[in-house]
C-alpha positions in Angstrom: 40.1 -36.0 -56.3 40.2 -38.0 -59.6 37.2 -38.1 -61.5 35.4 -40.6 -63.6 36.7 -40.5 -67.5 33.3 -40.3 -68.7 32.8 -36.9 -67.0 36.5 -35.8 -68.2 36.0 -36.3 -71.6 32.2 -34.3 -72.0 32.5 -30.4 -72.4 30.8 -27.4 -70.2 27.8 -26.0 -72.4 29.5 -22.9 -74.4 25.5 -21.3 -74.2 26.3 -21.4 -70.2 29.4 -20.1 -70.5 28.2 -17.4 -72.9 25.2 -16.4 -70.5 27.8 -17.1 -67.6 30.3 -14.2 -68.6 27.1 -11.8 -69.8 26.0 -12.0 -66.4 29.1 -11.0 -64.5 29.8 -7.6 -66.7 25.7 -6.9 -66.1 27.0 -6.9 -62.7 29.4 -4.4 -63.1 26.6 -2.2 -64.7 27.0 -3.3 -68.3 24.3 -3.1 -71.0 24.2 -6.2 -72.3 22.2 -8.3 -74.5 21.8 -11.6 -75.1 20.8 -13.4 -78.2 22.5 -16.7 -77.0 19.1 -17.9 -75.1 17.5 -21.1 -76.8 13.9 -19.8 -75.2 11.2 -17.8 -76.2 10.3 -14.5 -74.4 7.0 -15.1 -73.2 5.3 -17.5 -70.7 3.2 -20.5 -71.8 -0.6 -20.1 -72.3 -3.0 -18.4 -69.2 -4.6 -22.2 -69.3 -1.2 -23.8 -68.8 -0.5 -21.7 -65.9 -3.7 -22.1 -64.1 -3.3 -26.2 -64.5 -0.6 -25.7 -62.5 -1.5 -23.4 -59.8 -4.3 -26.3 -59.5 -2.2 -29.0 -59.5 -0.9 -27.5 -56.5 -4.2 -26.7 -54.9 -5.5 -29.9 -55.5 -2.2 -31.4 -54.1 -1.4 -33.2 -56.9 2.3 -33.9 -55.3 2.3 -37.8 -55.0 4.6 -40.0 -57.0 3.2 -40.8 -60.7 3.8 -43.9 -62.9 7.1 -43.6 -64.6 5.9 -42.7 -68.0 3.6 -40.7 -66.7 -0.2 -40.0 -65.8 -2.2 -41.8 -68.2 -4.7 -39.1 -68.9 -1.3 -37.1 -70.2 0.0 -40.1 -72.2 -3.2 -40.3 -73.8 -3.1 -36.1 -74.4 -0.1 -37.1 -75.9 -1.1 -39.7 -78.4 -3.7 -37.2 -79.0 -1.1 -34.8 -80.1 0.3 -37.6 -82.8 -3.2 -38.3 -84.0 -4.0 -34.6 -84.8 -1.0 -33.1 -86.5 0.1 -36.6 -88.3 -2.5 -39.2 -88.3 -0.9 -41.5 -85.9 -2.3 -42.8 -82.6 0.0 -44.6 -80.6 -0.7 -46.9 -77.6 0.2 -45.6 -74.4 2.6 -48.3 -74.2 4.7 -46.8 -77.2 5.3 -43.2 -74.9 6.9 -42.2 -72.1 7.6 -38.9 -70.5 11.0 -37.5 -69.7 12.1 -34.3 -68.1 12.2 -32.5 -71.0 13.2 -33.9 -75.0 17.2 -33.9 -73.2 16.1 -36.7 -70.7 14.3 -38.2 -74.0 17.5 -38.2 -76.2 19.9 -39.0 -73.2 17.8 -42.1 -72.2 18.0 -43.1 -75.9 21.5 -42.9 -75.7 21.9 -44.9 -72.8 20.1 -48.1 -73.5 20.8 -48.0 -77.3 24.5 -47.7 -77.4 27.6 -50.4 -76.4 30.9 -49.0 -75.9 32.0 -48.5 -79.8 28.9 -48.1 -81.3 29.0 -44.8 -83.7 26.4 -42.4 -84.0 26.3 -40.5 -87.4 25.2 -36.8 -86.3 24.7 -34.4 -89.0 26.4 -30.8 -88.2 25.9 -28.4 -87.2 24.7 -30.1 -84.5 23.2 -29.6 -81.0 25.5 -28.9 -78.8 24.4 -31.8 -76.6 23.9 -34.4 -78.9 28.1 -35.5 -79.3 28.6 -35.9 -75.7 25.6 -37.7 -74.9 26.8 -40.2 -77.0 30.1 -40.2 -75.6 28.5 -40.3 -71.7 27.1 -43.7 -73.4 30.3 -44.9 -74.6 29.6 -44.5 -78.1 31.9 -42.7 -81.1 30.2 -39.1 -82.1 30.7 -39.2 -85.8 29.9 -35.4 -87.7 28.9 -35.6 -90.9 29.3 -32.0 -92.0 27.4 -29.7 -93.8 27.5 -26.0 -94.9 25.6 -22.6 -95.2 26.1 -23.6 -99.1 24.2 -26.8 -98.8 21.5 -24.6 -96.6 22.9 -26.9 -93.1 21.5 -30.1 -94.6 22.6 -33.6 -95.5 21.5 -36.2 -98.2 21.9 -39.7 -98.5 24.9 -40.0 -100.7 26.8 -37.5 -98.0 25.8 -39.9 -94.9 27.1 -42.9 -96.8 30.8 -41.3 -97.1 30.3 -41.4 -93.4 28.5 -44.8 -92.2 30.9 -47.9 -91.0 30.3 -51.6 -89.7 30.1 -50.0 -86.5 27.0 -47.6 -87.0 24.2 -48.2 -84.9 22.4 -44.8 -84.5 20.8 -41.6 -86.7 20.5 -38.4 -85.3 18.1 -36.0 -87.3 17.0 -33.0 -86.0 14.5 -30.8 -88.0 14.1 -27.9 -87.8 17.7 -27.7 -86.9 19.1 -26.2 -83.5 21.4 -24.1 -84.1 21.0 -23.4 -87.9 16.8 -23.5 -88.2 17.4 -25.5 -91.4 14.5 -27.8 -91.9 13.7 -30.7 -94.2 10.7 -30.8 -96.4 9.2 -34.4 -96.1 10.3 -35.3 -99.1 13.9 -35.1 -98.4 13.5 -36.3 -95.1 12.1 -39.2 -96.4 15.0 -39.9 -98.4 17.2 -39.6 -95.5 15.4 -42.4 -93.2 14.6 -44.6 -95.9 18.2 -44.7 -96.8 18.7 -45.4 -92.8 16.3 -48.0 -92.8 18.2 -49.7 -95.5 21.2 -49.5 -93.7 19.7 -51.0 -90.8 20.3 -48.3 -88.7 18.1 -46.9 -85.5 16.5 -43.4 -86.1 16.1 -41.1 -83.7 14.0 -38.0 -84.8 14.3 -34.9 -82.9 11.4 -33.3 -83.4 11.2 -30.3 -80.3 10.6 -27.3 -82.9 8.2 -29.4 -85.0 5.3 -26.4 -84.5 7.7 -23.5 -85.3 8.0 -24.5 -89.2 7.3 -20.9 -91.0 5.2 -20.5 -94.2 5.3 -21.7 -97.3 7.4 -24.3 -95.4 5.4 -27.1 -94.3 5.8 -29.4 -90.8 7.7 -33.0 -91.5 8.0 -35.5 -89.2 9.3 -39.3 -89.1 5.9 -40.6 -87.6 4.7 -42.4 -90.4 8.3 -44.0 -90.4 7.8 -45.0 -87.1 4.5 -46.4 -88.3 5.7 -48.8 -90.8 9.2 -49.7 -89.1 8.8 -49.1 -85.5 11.7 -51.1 -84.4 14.0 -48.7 -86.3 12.3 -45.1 -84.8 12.2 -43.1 -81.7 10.4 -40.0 -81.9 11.4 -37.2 -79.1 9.5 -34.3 -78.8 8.6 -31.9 -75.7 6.6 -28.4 -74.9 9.6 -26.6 -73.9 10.1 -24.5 -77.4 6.3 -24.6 -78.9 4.9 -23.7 -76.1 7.3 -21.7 -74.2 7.5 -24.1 -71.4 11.6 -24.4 -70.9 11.9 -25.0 -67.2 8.7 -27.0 -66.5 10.8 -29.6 -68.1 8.1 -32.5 -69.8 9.8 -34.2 -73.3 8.1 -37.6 -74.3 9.1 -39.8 -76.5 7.3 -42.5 -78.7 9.1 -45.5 -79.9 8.4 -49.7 -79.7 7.1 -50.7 -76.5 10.5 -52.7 -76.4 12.7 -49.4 -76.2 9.8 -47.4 -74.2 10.2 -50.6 -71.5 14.1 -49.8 -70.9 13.6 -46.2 -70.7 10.9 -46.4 -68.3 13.6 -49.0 -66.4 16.3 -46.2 -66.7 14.1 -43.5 -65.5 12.5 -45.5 -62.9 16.3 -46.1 -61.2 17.4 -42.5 -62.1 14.5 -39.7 -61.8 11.2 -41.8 -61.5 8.3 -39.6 -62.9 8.8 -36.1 -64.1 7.5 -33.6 -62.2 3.5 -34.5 -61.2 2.7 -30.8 -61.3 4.5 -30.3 -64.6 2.2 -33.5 -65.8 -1.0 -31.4 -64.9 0.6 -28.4 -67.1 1.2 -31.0 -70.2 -2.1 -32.3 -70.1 -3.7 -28.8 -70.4 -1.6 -27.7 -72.6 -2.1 -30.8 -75.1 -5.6 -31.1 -74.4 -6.4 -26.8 -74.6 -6.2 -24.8 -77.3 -3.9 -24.6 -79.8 -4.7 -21.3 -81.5 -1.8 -19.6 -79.9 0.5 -21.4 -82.1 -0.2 -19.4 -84.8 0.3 -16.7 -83.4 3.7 -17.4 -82.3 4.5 -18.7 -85.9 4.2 -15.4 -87.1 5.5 -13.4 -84.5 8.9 -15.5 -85.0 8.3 -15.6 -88.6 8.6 -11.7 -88.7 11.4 -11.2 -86.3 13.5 -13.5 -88.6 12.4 -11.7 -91.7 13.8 -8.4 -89.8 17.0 -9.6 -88.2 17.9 -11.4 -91.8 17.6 -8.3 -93.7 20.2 -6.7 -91.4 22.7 -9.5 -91.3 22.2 -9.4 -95.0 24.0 -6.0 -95.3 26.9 -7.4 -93.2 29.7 -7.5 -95.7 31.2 -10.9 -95.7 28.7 -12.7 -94.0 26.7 -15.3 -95.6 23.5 -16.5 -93.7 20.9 -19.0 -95.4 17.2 -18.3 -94.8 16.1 -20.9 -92.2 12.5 -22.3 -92.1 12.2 -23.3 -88.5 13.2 -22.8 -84.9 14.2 -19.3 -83.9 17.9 -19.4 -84.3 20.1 -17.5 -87.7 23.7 -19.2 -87.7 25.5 -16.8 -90.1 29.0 -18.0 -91.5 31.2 -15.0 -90.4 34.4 -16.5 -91.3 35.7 -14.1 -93.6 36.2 -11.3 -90.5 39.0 -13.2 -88.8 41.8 -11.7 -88.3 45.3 -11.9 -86.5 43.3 -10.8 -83.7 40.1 -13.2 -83.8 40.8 -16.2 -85.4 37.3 -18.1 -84.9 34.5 -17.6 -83.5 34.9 -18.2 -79.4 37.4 -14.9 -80.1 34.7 -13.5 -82.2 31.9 -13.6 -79.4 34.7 -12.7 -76.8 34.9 -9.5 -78.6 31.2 -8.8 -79.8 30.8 -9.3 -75.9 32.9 -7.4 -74.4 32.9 -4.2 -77.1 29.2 -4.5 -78.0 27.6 -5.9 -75.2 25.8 -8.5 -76.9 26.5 -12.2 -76.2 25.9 -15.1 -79.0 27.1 -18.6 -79.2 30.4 -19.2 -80.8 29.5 -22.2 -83.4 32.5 -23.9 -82.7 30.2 -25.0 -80.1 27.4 -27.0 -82.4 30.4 -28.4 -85.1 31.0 -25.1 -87.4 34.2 -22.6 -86.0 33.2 -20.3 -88.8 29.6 -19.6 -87.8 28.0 -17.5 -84.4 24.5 -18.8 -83.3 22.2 -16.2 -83.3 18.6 -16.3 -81.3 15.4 -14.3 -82.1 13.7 -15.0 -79.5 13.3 -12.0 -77.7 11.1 -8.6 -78.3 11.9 -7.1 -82.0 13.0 -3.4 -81.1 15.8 -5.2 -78.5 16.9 -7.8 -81.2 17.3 -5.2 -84.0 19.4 -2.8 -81.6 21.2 -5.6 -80.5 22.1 -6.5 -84.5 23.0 -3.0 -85.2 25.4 -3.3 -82.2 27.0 -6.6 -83.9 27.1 -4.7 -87.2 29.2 -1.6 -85.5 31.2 -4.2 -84.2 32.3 -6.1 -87.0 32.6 -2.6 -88.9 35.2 -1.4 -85.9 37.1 -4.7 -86.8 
């Protein structure tokens, strides 16, 4: 059967593939450990999980609009007004089955076949070949664990053409947990703006930014040029709600209009129980976030003083998201040469399965998750460490 060339040209998700491959030698009865998962270990709030049971009881099953419920769109302006000081319409939001919908739809009704995107790396593994599904050109602008995983204006301008249309931030950063402080973010989108070029902010770890580092965000961008911002954010991360799937977006009414037509003639609403479990959690309370904060803030703290002692390995301190995406370059060998090799063997002779960063842009990095208990993340660290020693 031939298929399509859009399909032939995007690639299988290495974190899959990783998780994939872990699973099959847990079948054969090996201990194995995996710090490749982009999800925390615990379940959303009580609250959340009693919206949905009723949801369900109340039968709340029916088609919704294809934004969404309006009480949630309102919980989500809500959410803008309290941690930034902007209240958008409900006509500026839409929700989407998770931030990926968000960013995919964006893609979609944004791009014409040529149109370059200007990504900053390392990336998201998703983010290239969503552009490509739209028949855009994926352009990296690299960074590296030098320049702490972030770009600046002057870098991007080495890197924009006639044919950029499109921005891609994410802060903080998946995989690298690099995050901007507003001031240098600002520099970033009001060079974009200049440039005339279309933002779009991915924002889905904006409430895991860890002391003294503060939260940035390109709302009040969005305020004052809202023709040249999207805004995606979701629960999924924050609020440890990865498979119930709700993302929104906030962006002109013009570009919220053709995602809501692009949703409507792909998945109509998002899930109506999953709206009931948005609402609550937007609406409830938030004190748990702190909480999580610094129960992610500490088990970064522990796993980076043990990658510190690696000898070789260079790992910035990141100030967000739960990921450490240490540049392990120097431990190649004539036996592993990058880093696919490199998590093929920390697999199979440690048991412990990461992300090869050839995956998100950098072939001389591994991802590494903490987002699992601390006494299984540090074992699983010292297991690396033997590992790399045994090389």
């Amino acid at each position: 059967m031939q298929f399509s060339d859009r399909i032939n040209q995007v690639s299988p998700s290495a974190t899959l593939t990783i998780n994939s491959r872990a699973a099959e030698l847990r079948s054969q009865g090996r201990d194995v450990v995996s710090l490749a998962a982009g999800e925390p270990d615990f379940s959303p709030p009580e609250n959340v999980m009693q919206a949905m049971k009723q949801a369900v009881d109340a039968k709340h099953t029916g088609y919704t609009p294809v934004p969404g419920l309006p009480e949630l769109l309102k919980a989500v302006s809500g959410y803008f007004s309290f941690y930034y000081g902007v209240e958008p319409e409900n006509r500026m939001l839409t929700t989407t089955n998770g931030g990926k919908q968000g960013l995919y739809n964006l893609m979609q009704i944004l791009l014409n076949p040529g149109d370059e995107v200007l990504i900053p790396g390392p990336y998201w593994v998703s983010y290239p070949d969503m552009v490509k599904l739209a028949a855009g050109n994926p352009v990296i602008v690299p960074s590296s664990a030098e320049q702490n995983f972030q770009v600046e204006p002057g870098l991007l301008e080495e890197y924009i053409s006639k044919d950029t249309k499109v921005l891609v931030i994410n802060s903080p950063s998946n995989p690298t947990g690099a995050h901007y402080s507003q001031r240098d973010l600002d520099a970033i989108l009001d060079w974009a703006i200049n440039k005339g070029l279309f933002i779009i902010s991915d924002e889905i770890y904006d409430q895991l930014v860890y002391p003294p580092a503060k939260q940035s965000s390109a709302v009040k961008w969005f305020e004052s040029h809202p023709e040249n911002v999207a805004i995606v954010n979701g629960l999924s991360k924050s609020f440890a709600m990865t498979g119930i799937r709700v993302g929104f977006v906030m962006a002109d009414p013009g570009v919220i209009s053709n995602l809501n037509k692009l949703q409507g003639q792909s998945t109509s609403n998002i899930c109506s129980i999953a709206q009931y479990a948005a609402l609550e959690a937007l609406q409830g309370p938030h004190d748990f976030l702190q909480d999580s904060r610094k129960l992610f803030s500490q088990r970064r703290d522990r796993a980076l003083k043990i990658i510190q002692d690696w000898s070789g390995v260079t790992c910035p301190k990141p100030d967000g998201a739960f990921y450490l995406f240490p540049e392990i370059s120097s431990l190649y060998n004539g036996k592993i040469q990058d880093s696919t090799q490199m998590c093929t063997y920390l697999l199979e002779q440690a048991g412990v399965a990461l992300v090869p960063g050839v995956a998100f842009g950098d072939d001389d990095c591994i991802r590494i998750s903490y987002a699992l208990d601390e006494d299984t993340l540090v074992n699983a660290l010292q297991k690396v460490e033997q590992a790399f020693q045994d090389l």
